[in-house]
C-alpha positions in Angstrom: -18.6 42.3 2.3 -19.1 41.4 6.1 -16.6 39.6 7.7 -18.9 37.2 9.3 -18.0 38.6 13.0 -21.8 39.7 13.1 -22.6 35.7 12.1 -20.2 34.1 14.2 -21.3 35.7 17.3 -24.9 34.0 17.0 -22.8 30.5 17.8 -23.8 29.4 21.6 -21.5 30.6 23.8 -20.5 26.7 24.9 -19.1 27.0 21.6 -17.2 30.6 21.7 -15.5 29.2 24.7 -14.2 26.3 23.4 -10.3 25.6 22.9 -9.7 23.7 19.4 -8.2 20.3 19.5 -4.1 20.1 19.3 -2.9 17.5 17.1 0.2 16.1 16.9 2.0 18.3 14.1 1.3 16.4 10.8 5.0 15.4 8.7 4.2 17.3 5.4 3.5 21.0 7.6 6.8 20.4 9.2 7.9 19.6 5.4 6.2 23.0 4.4 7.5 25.3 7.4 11.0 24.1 7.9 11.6 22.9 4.3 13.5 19.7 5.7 12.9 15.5 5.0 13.5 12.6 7.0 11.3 13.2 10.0 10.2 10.8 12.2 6.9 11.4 13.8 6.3 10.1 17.9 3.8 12.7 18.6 0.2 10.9 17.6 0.6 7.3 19.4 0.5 5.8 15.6 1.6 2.3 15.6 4.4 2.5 13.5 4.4 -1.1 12.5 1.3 -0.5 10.5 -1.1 -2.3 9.9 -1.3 -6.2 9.1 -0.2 -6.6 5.1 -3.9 -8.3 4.7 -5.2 -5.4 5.7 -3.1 -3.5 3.3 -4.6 -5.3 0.8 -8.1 -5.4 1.7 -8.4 -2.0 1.6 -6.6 -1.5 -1.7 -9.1 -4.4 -2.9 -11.7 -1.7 -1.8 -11.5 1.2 -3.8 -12.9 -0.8 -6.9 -16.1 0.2 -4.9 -15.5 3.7 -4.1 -18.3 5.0 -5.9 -20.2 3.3 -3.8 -21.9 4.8 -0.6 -20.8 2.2 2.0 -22.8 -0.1 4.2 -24.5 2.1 6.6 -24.8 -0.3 9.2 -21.2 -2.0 8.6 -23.0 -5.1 8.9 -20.0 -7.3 7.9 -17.7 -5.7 10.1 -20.4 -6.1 13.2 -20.5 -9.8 12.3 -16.4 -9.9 12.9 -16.7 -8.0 16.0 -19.3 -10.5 16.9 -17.8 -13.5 16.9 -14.3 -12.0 17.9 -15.7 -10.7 21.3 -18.4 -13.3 21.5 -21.0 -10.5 22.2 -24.6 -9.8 20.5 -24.3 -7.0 17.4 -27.0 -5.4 18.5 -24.7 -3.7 21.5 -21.7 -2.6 19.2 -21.9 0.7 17.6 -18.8 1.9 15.0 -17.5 5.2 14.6 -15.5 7.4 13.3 -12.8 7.0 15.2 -14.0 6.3 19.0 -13.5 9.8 19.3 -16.9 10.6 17.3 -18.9 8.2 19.7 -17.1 10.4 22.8 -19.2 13.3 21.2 -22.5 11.8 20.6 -22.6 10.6 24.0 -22.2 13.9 25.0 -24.7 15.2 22.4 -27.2 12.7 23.7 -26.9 12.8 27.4 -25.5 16.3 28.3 -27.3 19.7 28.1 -27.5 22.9 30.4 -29.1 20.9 33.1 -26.6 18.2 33.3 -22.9 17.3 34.9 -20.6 15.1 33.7 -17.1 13.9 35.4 -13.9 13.7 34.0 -10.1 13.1 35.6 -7.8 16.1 35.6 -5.6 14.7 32.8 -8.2 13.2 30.9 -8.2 12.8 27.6 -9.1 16.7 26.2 -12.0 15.1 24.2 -13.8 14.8 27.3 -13.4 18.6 28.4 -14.1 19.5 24.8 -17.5 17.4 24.4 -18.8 18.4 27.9 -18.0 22.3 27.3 -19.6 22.2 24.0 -22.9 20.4 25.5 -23.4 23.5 28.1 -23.0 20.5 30.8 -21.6 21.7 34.4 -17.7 19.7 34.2 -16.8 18.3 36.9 -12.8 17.7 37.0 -11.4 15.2 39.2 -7.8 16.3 40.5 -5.4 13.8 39.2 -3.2 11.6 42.1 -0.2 13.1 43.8 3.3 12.9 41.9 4.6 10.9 45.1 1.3 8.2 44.8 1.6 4.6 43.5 0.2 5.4 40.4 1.9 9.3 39.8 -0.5 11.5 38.3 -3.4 8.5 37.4 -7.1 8.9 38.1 -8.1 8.7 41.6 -11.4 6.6 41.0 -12.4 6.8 44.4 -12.9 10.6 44.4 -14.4 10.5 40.8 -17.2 8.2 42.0 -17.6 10.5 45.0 -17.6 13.7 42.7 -21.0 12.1 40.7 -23.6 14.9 41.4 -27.7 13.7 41.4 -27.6 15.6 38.0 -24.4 13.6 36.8 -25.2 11.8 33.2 -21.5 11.0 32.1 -18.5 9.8 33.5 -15.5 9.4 31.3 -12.4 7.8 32.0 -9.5 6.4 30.3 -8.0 3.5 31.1 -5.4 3.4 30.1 -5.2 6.8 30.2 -3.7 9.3 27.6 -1.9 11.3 28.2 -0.6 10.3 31.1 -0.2 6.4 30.0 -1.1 5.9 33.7 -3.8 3.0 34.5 -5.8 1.5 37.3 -6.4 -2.3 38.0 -9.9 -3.7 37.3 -10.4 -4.0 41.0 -10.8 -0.6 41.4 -12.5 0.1 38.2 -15.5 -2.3 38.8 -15.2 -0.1 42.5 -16.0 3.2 40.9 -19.0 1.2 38.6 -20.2 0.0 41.4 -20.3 3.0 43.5 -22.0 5.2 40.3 -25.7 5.3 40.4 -27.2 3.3 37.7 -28.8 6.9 36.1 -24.7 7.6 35.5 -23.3 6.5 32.5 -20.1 5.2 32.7 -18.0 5.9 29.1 -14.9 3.7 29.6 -12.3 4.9 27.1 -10.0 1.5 26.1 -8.4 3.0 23.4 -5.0 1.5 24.6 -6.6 -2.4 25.6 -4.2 -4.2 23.9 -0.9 -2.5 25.3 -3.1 -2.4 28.9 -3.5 -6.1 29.0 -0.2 -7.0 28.7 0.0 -4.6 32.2 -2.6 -6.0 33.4 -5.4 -3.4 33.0 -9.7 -4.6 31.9 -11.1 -5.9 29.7 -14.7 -4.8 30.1 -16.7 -6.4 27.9 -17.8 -9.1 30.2 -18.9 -6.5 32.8 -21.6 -5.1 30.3 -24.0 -7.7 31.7 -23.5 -6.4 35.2 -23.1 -2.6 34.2 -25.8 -1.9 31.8 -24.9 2.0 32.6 -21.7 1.5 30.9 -20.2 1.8 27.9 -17.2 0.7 26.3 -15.0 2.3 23.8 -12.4 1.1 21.2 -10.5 2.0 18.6 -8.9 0.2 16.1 -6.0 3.3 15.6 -3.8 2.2 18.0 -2.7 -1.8 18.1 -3.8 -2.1 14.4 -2.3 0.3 12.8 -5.3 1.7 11.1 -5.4 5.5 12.9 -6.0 6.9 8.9 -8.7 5.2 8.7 -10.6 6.6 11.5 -12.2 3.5 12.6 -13.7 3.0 16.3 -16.4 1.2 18.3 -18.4 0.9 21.1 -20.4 -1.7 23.1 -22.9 -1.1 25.3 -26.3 -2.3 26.5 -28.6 -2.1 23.1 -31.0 0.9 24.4 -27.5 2.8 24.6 -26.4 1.4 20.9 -30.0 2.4 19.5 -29.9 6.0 20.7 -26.1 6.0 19.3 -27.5 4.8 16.3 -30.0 7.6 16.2 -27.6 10.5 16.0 -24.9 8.7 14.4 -24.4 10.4 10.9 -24.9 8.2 8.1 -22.2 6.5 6.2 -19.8 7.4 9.2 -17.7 4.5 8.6 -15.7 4.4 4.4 -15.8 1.2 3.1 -11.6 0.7 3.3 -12.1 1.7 6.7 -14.7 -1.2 7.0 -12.9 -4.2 5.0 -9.4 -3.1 6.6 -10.7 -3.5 9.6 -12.7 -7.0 9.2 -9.2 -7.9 7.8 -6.5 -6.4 10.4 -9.4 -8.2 13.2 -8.6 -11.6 11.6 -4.2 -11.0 12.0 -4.4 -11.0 15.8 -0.9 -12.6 15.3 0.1 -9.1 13.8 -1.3 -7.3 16.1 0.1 -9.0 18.9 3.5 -9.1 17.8 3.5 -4.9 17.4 2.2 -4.3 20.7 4.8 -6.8 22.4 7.5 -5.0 20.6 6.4 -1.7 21.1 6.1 -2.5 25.0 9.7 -3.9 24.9 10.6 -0.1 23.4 8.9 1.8 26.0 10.9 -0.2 28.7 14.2 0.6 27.0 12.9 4.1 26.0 11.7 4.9 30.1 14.9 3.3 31.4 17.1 5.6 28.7 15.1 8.8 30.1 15.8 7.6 33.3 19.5 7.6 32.4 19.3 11.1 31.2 17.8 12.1 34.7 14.1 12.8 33.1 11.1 11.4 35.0 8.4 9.5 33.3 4.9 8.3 34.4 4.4 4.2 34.3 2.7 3.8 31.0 0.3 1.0 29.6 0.3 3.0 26.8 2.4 2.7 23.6 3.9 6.0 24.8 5.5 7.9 27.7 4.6 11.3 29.4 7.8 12.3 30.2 9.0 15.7 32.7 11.9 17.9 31.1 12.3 19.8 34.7 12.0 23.1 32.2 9.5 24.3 30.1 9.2 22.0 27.5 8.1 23.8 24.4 11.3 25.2 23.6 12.7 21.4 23.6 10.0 20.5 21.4 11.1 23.4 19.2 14.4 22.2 19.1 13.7 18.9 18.0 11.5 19.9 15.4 14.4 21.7 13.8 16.1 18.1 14.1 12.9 16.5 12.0 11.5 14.8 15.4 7.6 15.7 16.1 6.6 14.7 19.6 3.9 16.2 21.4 3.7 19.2 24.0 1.0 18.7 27.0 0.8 22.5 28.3 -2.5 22.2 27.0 -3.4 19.6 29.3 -1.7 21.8 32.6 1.4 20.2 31.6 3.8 22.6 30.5 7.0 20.6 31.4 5.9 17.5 29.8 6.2 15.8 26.5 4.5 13.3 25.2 6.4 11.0 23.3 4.8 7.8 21.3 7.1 4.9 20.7 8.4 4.2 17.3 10.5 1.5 16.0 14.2 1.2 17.2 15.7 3.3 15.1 13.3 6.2 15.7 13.5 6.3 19.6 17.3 5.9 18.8 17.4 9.0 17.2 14.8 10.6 19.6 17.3 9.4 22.4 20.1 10.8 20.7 18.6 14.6 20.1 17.5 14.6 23.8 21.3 13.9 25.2 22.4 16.7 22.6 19.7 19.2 24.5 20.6 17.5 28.1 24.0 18.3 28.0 25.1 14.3 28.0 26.4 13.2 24.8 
């Protein structure tokens, strides 16, 4: 029997060149490889307060339907969106995960003839879904480790980067994995200096820990902007990253040709009712993210003790700079049940990323890192 070599090299070369994805290392593999329990996971940006117990529920409530396609359209979850954001259905799209409507942007707008922009440490989904279109990337070199902003976007030289063939623009902001940001001064700056034949794909996949730092909110700007598009996720603040449940809003020619390549029944049904119900306990919600911010302070001002630098975050995580190769680190506290997440594959190799978890966990996490410092 062939091995399928002969098959495999009929795939379009875009394709053959791409790198896969790295995901933060899953707790039952560590479980299977090292044969050890009680691990803590900070290597995904999970919320580990989880999500509101009405959600909980709602989604239990919601297998009774499971053999069931589920609503196509999410109509009842567009509704919720609706009113929470005060913004017309027709101009929100759902995904699986915002990171599926990343793609299909790219499957709709990019091709061999095309460009599309991206910052140097921009979320990989943005190198992955512009390589695989056959799109001309443009990277953006990140800001200087001495700048303001250490390592953020420098929106002024993305906006001057945008080719006449440029389709796509994608920026975080927040950004991961950097946790970096930029004020919505300079944002609206970049939109207004991109030619309305640019999209503009403005990842907020973080919104709800960026507020509270002062980043956008851009859903008002979609009036003024109709080249841009918003993203969101509801992974992050509300607990819900299994569910693999994400959004966009745009201008509704933008949401129709989303719509278009979107593959049916994208969105489960707990996925849709969790949602609709974790929307409704913004109380929840708000409480997590205020706690988890009040961790990343201690957290950053612990690594700072411990003499390790770490880029501002608006995140619910920190990028932080072993001054050593940082894998073997990583290794180490693998062996010690702690998953955190190595960036070499961003062109960080002395950096991990490290999400914050509840009190005890960054206790611990703080705790193994003094071991490996040499400061107990």
């Amino acid at each position: 029997m062939s091995d399928g070599t002969a098959a495999s090299r009929r795939a379009r070369a875009a394709v053959r060149s791409l790198a896969p994805y790295i995901p933060g290392k899953p707790i039952a593999e560590l479980e299977r490889e090292l044969g050890i329990h009680d691990i803590i996971k900070l290597a995904s940006n999970e919320n580990a307060h989880g999500p509101a117990p009405a959600a909980i529920e709602a989604m239990r409530r919601s297998l009774e339907q499971s053999f069931l396609y589920p609503d196509n359209n999410c109509h009842e979850l567009k509704a919720a969106l609706a009113r929470h954001l005060s913004i017309d259905p027709a101009c929100i799209t759902m995904g699986n995960g915002s990171n599926e409507l990343l793609l299909l942007l790219a499957d709709i707008f990019l091709g061999p003839d095309a460009s599309a922009v991206h910052s140097q440490f921009g979320f990989a989904t943005y190198r992955i879904a512009i390589t695989k279109s056959g799109a001309r990337r443009i990277e953006v070199p990140a800001l200087a480790r001495d700048s303001t902003m250490p390592l953020g976007h420098d929106l002024s030289a993305m906006a001057a980067a945008v080719a006449p063939d440029t389709r796509l623009l994608y920026i975080a902001n927040p950004n991961n994995p950097t946790g970096t940001w930029a004020a919505p001064a300079e944002v609206m700056r970049l939109l207004d200096r991109v030619p309305e034949t640019t999209l503009v794909a403005l990842d907020e996949a973080y919104l709800e820990f960026g507020r509270e730092r002062g980043t956008q909110d851009a859903r008002p700007w979609l009036h003024e902007y109709p080249n841009l598009i918003v993203l969101r996720t509801f992974s992050k603040a509300y607990g819900l990253a299994g569910l693999r449940i994400g959004y966009a809003l745009s201008h509704p020619a933008i949401a129709d040709l989303l719509d278009r390549v979107r593959p049916a029944f994208n969105v489960n049904t707990p996925a849709q009712l969790g949602a609709i119900a974790a929307l409704a306990e913004q109380a929840h919600m708000r409480r997590s993210v205020t706690t988890t911010l009040e961790e990343l302070d201690r957290v950053r001002a612990a690594f700072e003790a411990l003499g390790l630098w770490s880029a501002p975050s608006a995140g619910n995580f920190l990028l932080v700079d072993l001054g050593t190769r940082a894998v073997p680190i990583y290794q180490q506290l693998l062996q010690s049940g702690i998953i955190v997440r190595p960036v070499a594959d961003y062109g960080l190799p002395q950096c991990l990323r490290i999400s914050i978890g509840l009190p005890e966990q960054n206790d611990r996490l703080l705790a193994a890192l003094r071991m490996l410092c040499g400061k107990p």
